[in-house]
DRENNUPA-298547 format. One record per residue (C-alpha): residue number from 0; chain; residue in three letters; x, y, z. Coordinates in nm, 3 decimals, always signed. Each point is the difference from the previous one (the first is absolute). Example, Ala and Ser with C-alpha at 12.3 -4.5 7.8 and 13.67 -1.06 7.14 Angstrom:
DRENNUPA-298547
PT   k c   r       u       v       w
PT   0 A ALA  +1.230  -0.450  +0.780
PT   1 A SER  +0.137  +0.344  -0.066
//
This chain:
DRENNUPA-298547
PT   k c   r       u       v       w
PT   0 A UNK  +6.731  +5.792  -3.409
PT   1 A UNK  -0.225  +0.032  -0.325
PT   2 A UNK  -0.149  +0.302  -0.112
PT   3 A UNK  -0.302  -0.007  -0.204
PT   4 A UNK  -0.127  +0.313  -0.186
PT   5 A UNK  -0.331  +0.018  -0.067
PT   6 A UNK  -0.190  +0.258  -0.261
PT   7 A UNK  -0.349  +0.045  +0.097
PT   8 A UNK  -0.324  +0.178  -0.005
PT   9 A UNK  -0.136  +0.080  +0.321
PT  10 A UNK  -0.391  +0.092  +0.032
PT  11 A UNK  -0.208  +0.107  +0.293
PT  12 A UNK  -0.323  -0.172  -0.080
PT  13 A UNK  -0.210  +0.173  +0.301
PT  14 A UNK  +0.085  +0.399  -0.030
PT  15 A UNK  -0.058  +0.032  +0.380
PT  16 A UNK  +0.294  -0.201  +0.104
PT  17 A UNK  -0.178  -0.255  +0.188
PT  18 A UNK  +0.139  -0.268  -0.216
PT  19 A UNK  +0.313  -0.166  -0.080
PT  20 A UNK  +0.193  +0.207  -0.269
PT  21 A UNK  +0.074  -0.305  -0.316
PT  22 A UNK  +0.330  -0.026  -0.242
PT  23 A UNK  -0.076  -0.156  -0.343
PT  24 A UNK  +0.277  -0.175  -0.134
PT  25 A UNK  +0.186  -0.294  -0.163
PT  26 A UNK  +0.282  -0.187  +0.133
PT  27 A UNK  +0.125  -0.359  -0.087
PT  28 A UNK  -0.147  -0.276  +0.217
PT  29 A UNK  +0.366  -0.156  +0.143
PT  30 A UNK  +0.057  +0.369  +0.088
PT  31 A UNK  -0.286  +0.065  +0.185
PT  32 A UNK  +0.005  -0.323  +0.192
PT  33 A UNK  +0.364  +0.133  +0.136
PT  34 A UNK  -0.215  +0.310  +0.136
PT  35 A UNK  -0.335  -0.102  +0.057
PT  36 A UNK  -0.121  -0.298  +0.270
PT  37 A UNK  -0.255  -0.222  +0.075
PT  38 A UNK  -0.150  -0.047  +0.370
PT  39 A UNK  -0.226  -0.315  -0.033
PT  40 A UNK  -0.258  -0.041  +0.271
PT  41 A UNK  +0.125  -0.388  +0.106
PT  42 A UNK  +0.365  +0.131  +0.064
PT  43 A UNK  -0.047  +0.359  +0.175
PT  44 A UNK  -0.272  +0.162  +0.192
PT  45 A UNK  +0.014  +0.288  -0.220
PT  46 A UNK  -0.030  -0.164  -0.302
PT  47 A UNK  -0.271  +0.048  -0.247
PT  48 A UNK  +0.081  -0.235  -0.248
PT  49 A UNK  -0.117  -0.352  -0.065
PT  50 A UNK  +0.287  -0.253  -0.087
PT  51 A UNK  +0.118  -0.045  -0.331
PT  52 A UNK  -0.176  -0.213  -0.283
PT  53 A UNK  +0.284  -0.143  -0.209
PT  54 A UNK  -0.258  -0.120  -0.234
PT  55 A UNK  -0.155  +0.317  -0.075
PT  56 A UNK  +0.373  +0.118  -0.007
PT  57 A UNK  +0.103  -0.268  -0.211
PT  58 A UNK  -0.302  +0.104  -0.248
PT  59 A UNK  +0.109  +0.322  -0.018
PT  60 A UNK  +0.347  -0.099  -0.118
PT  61 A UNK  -0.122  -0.206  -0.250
PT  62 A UNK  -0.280  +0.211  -0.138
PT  63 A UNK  +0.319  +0.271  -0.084
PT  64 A UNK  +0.206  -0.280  -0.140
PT  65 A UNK  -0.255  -0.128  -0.241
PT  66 A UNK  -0.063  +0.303  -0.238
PT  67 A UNK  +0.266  +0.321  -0.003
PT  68 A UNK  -0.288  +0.183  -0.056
PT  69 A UNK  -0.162  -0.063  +0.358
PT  70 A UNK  +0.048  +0.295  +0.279
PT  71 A UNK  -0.197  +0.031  +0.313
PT  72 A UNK  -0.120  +0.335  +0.012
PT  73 A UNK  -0.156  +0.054  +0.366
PT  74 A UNK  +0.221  +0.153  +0.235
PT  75 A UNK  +0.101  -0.147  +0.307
PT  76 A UNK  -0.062  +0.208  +0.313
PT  77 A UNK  +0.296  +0.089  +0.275
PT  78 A UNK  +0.005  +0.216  +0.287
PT  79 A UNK  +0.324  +0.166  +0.021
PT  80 A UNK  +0.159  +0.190  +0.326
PT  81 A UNK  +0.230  +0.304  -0.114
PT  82 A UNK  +0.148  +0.259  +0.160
PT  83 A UNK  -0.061  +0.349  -0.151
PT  84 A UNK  +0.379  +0.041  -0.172
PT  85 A UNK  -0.088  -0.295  -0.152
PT  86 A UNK  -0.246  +0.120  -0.254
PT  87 A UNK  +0.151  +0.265  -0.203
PT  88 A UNK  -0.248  +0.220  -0.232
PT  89 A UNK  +0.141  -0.007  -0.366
PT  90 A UNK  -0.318  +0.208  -0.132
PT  91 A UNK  -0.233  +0.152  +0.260
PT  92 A UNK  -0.309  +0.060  -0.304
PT  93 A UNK  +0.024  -0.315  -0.149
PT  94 A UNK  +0.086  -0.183  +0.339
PT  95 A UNK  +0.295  -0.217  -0.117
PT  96 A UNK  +0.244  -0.107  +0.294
PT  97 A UNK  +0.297  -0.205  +0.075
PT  98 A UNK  -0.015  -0.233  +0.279
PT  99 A UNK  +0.286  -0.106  +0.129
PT 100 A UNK  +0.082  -0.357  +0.209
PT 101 A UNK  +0.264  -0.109  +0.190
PT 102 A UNK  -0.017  -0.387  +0.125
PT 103 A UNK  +0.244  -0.112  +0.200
PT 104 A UNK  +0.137  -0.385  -0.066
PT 105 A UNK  -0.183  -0.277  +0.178
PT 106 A UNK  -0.339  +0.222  +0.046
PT 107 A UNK  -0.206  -0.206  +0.202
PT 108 A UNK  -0.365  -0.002  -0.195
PT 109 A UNK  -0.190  +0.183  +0.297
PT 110 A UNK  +0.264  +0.252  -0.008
PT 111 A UNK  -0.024  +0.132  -0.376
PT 112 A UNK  -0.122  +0.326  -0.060
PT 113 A UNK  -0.250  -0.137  -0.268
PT 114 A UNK  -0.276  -0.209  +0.118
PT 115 A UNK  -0.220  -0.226  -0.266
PT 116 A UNK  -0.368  +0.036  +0.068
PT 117 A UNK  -0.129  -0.165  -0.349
PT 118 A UNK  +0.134  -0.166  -0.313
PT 119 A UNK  +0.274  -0.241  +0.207
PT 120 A UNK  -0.066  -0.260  -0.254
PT 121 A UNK  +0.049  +0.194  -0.263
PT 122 A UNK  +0.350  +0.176  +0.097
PT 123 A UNK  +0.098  -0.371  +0.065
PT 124 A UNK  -0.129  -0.128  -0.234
PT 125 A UNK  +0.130  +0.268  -0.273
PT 126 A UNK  +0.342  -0.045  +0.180
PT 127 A UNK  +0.021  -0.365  -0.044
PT 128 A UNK  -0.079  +0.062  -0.398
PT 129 A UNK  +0.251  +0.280  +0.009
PT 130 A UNK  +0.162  +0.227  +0.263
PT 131 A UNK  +0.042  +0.335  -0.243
PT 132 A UNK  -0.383  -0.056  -0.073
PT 133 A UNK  -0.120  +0.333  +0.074
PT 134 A UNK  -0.273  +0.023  +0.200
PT 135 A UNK  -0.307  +0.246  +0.067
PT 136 A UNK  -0.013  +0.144  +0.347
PT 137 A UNK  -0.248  +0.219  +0.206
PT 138 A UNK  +0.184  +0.114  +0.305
PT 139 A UNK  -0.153  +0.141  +0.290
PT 140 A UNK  +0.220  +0.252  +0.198
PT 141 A UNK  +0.047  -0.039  +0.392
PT 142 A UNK  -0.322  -0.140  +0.025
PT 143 A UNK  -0.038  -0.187  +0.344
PT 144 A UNK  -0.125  -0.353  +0.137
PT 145 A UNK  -0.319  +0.064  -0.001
PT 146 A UNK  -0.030  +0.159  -0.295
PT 147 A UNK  +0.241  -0.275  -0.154
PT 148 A UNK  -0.244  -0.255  +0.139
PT 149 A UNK  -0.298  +0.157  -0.117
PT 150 A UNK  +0.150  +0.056  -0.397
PT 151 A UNK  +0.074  -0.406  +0.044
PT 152 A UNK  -0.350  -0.091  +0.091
PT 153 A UNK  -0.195  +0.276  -0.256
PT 154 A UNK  +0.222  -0.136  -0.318
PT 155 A UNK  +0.008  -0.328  +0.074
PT 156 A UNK  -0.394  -0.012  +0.054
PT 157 A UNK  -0.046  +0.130  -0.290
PT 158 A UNK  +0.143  -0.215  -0.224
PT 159 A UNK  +0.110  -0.371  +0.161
PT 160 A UNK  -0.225  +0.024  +0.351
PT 161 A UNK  +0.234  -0.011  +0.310
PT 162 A UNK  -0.082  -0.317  +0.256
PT 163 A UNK  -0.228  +0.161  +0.306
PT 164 A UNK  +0.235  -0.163  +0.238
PT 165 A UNK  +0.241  +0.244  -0.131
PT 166 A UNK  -0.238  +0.296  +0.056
PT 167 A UNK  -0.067  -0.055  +0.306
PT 168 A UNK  +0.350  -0.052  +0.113
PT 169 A UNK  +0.134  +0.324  -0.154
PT 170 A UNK  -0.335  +0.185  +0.159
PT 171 A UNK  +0.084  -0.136  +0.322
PT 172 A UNK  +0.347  +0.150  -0.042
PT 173 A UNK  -0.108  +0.357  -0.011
PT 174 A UNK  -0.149  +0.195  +0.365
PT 175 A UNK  -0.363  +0.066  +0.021
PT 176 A UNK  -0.103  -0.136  -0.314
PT 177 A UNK  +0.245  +0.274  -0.233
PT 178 A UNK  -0.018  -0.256  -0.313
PT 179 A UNK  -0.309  -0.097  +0.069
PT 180 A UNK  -0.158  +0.359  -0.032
PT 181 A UNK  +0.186  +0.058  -0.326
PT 182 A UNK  -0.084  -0.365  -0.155
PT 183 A UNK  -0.334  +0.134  -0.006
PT 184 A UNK  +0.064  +0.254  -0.216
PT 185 A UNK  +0.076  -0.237  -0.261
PT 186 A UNK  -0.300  -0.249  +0.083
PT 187 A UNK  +0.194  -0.224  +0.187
PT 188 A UNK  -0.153  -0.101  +0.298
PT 189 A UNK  +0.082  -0.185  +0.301
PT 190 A UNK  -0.228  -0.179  +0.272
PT 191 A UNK  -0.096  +0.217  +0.323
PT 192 A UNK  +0.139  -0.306  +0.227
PT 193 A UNK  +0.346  +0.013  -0.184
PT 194 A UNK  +0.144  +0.138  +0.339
PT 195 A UNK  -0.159  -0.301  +0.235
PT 196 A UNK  +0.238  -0.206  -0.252
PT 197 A UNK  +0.323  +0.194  +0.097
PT 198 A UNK  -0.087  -0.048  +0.369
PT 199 A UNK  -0.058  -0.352  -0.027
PT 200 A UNK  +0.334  -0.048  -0.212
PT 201 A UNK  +0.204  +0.108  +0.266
PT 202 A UNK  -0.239  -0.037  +0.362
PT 203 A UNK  +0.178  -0.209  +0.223
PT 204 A UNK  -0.361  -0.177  +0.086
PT 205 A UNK  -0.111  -0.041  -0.335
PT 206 A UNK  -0.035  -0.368  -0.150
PT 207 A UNK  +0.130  +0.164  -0.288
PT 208 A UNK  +0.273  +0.133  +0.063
PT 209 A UNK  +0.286  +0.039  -0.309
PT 210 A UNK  -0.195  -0.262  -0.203
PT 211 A UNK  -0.240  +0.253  -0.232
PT 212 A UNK  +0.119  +0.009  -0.305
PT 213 A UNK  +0.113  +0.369  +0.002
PT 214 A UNK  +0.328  +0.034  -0.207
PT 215 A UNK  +0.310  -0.011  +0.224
PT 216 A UNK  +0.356  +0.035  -0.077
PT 217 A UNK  +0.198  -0.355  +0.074
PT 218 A UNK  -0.275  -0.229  +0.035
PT 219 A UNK  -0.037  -0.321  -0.193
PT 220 A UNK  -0.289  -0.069  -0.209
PT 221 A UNK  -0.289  -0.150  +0.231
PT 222 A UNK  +0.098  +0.122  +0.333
PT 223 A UNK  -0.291  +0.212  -0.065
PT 224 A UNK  -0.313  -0.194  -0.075
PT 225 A UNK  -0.291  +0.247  +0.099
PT 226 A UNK  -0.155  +0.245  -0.212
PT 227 A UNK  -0.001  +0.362  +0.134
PT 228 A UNK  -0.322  +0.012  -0.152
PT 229 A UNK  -0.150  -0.300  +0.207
PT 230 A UNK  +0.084  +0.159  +0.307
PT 231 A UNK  -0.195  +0.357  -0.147
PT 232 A UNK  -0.301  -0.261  -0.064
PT 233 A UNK  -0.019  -0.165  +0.322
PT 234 A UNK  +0.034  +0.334  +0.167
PT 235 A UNK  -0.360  +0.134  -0.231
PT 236 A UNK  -0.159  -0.290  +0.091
PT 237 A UNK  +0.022  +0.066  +0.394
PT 238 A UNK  -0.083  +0.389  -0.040
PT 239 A UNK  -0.282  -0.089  -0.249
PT 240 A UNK  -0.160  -0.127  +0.376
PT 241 A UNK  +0.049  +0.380  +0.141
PT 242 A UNK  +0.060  -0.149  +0.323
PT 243 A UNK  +0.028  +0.324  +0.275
PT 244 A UNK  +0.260  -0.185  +0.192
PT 245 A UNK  +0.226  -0.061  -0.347
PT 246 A UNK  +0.013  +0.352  -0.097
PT 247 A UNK  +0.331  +0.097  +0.113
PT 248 A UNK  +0.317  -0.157  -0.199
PT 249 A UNK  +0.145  -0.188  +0.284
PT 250 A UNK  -0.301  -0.209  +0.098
PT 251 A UNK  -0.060  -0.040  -0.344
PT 252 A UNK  +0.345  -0.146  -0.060
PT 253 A UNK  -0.010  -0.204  +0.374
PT 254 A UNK  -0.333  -0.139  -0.131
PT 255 A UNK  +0.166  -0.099  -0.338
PT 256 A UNK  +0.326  -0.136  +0.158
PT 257 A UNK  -0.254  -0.220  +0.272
PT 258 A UNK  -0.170  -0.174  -0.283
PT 259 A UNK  +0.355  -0.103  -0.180
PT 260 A UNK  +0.215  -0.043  +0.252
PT 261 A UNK  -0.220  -0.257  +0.084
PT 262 A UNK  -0.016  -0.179  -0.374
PT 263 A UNK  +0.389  -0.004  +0.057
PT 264 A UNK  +0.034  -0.225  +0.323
PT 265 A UNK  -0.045  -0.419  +0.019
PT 266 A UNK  -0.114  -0.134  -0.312
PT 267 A UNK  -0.066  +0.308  -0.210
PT 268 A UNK  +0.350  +0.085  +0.029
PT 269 A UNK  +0.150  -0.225  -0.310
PT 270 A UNK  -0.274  +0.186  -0.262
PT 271 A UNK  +0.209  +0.317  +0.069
PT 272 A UNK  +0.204  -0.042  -0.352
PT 273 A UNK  -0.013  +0.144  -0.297
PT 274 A UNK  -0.188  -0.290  -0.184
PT 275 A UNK  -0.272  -0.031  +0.250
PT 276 A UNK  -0.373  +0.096  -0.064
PT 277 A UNK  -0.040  +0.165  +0.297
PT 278 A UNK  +0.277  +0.255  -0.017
PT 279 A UNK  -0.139  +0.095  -0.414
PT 280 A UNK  -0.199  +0.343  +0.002
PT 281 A UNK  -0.326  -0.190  -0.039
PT 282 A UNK  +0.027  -0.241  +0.310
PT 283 A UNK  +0.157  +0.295  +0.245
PT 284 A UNK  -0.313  +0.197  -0.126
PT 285 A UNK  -0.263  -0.306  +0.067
PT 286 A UNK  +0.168  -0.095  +0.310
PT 287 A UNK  -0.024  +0.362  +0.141
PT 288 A UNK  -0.356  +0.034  -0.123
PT 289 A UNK  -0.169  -0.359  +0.160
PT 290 A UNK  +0.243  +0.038  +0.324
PT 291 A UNK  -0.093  +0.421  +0.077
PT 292 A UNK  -0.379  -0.090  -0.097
PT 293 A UNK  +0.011  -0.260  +0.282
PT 294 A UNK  +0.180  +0.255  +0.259
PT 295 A UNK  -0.289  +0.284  -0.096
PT 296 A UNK  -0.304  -0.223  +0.013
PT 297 A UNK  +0.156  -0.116  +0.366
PT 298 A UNK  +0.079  +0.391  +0.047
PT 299 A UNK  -0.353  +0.078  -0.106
PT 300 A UNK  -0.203  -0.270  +0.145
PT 301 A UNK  +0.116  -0.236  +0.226
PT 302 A UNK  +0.277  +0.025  +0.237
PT 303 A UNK  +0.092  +0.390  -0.012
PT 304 A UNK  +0.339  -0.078  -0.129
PT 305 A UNK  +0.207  +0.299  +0.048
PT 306 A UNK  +0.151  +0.009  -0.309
PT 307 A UNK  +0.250  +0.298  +0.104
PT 308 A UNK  +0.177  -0.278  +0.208
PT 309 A UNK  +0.240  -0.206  -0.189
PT 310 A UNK  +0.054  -0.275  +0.272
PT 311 A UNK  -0.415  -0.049  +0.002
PT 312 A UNK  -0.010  +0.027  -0.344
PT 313 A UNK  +0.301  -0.321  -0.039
PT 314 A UNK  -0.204  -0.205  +0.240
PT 315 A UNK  -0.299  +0.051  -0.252
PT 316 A UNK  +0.183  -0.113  -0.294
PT 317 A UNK  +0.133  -0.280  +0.122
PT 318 A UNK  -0.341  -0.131  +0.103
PT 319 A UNK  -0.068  +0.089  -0.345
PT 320 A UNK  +0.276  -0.143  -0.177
PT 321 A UNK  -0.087  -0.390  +0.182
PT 322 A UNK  -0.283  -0.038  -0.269
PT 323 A UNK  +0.262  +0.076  -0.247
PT 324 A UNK  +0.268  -0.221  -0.141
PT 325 A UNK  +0.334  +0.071  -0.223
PT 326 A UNK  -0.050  -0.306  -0.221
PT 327 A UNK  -0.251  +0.256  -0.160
PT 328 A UNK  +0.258  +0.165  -0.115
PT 329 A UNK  +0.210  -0.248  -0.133
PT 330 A UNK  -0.232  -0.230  -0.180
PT 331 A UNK  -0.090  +0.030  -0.361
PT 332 A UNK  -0.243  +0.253  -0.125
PT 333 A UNK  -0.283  -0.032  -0.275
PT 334 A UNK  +0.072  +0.363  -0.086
PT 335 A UNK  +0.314  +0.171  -0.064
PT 336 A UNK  +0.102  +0.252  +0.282
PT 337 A UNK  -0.005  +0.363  -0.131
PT 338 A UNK  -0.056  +0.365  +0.105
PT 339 A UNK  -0.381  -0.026  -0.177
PT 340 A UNK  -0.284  +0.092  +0.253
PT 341 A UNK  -0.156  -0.310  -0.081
PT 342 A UNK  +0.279  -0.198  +0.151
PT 343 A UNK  -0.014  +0.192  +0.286
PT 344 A UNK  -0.341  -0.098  +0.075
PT 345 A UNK  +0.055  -0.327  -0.036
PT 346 A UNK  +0.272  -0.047  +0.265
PT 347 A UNK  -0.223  +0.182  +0.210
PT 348 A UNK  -0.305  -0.226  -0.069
PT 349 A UNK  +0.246  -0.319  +0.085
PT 350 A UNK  +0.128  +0.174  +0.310
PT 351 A UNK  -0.325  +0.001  +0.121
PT 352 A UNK  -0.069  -0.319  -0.133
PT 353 A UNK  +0.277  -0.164  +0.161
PT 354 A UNK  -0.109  +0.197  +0.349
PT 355 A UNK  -0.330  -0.153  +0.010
PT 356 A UNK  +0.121  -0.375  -0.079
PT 357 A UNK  +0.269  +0.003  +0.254
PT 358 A UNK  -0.240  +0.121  +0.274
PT 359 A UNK  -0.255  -0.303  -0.141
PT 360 A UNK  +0.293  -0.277  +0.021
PT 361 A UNK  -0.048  -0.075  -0.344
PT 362 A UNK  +0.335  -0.005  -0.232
PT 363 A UNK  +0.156  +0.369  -0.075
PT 364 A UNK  -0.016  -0.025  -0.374
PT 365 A UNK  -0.377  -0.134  -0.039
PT 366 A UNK  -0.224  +0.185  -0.269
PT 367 A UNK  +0.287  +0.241  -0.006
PT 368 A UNK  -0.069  +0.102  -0.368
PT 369 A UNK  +0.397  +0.147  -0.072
PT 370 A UNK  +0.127  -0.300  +0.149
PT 371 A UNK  +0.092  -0.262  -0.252
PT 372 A UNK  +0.008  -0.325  +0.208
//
């Protein structure tokens, strides 16, 4: 079993104990990879981590080999869980300690009492030039998940910008919005309809079910297609019609789930992949938009659709979606798809192009401006 000594300094940044206490220190970088893990976010639920770049790692190894002079100076940042005979106080006034670690053979990563938070490529990186590298390290003391999470997300933001997919998977993590309220404290914010995306992740009834692209331990790249911040969108765009009936989150979700679950059956089924037009941020957005302004003019106007009942509300888009046509969707564009509000607009303009020729006989496509053909 290895036993790593550690001098360090320990400092309590916030005097009223609220936050973690930190131990400043130096250690060489094959060393602390025997004590410290990584829990990447595509191989375990609680990871924070995104997977290794071996050509940022790769960089990093050569930058050191190129000049003896080059160092890298930041620090990287652990999380460390100790018990409290493991710190021993050397010199109380100048708070210098002694940690000490004892790693059992064949520690699985998850298991380590370190925990990387920031600077993975360059520990592996400095490793890969030279295990006895020494390298900088801020460690925070028995700090817990959410705080972990939260250090992950503040630092990383800060300097390379963390995907949002990744924010929003972590924040889902955490009960009643915990990460979410302290993300804010750093000016990191997250949509209000972040929750609707966690319920229609994992709803039984929702068309979307397991295919937004929240980060998730195991899965293969493109089993999850969907932007979580499509569904937030879509969502806006049918409270934006402050609709009595839609107020409450389940009719809001069974009114949501009628429209899709309908754009998933017959011949709308096949544009449910990760290349389609349809399934991009832009198109789930547009599709929302012309299909829910339909619903509410009928809602407002003409039939007294009761929009609070999701087997009505299916009948309606049907009758809706028979002056629509997939082929839409798969043909070629005169303008590039994107998340611009411009582009949105246009889809929407086509939609209702599209409606208005199908119910006139005339072909689908005709003076369809974004339609090259």
């Amino acid at each position: 079993m290895p036993t790593f000594t550690i001098p360090c300094i320990t400092v309590d940044q916030r005097q009223n104990g609220a936050g973690p206490q930190f131990a400043l220190f130096a250690a060489p970088a094959g060393q602390i990879m025997q004590w410290a893990g990584i829990r990447r976010r595509n191989e375990t639920a609680q990871g924070t981590q995104r997977a290794l770049n071996k050509s940022k790692l790769s960089a990093l190894r050569n930058f050191l080999a190129k000049d003896a002079r080059n160092t890298i100076a930041p620090a990287i940042t652990i999380t460390l869980r100790l018990a409290p005979e493991q710190v021993h106080e050397v010199d109380d006034a100048n708070h210098f300690s002694i940690i000490t670690l004892n790693i059992p053979e064949g520690e699985a990563e998850i298991e380590k009492p370190g925990l990387i938070i920031d600077g993975q490529h360059r520990l592996f990186g400095i490793a890969a030039y030279d295990p006895m590298c020494p390298v900088n390290v801020v460690a925070l003391l028995n700090a817990d998940d959410l705080e972990t999470a939260f250090q992950f997300l503040v630092i990383n933001n800060k300097v390379t910008p963390v995907q949002p997919d990744l924010i929003r998977t972590l924040a889902l993590d955490y009960a009643e919005g915990a990460l979410a309220v302290r993300l804010k404290t750093a000016r990191l914010t997250l949509n209000a309809n972040l929750p609707y995306v966690g319920i229609m992740d994992t709803d039984e009834d929702s068309p979307f079910k397991g295919i937004i692209a929240l980060v998730a331990a195991g899965e293969q790249t493109g089993e999850r297609f969907v932007s979580p911040a499509a569904i937030e969108s879509a969502i806006t765009v049918i409270q934006k019609k402050e609709v009595r009936e839609l107020k409450s989150d389940d009719a809001l979700c069974e009114f949501f789930y009628a429209i899709w679950s309908c754009l998933k059956q017959g011949a709308w089924a096949p544009l449910w992949e990760p290349a389609s037009k349809l399934m991009t941020k832009s198109g789930i957005i547009a599709m929302t938009s012309f299909v829910t302004d339909a619903l509410i003019a009928k809602y407002d106007y003409a039939e007294n659709l009761d929009v609070s009942d999701p087997t009505e509300v299916r009948k309606q888009v049907r009758l809706i979606l028979q002056y629509q046509t997939p082929d839409f969707w798969t043909s070629e564009w005169t303008m590039k798809i994107s998340d611009a509000l411009v582009v949105r607009g246009k889809i929407v303009d086509a939609l209702t192009k599209i409606h208005r020729n199908l119910r006139a006989n005339v072909p689908w496509h005709e003076d369809v401006d974004l339609v090259a053909l």
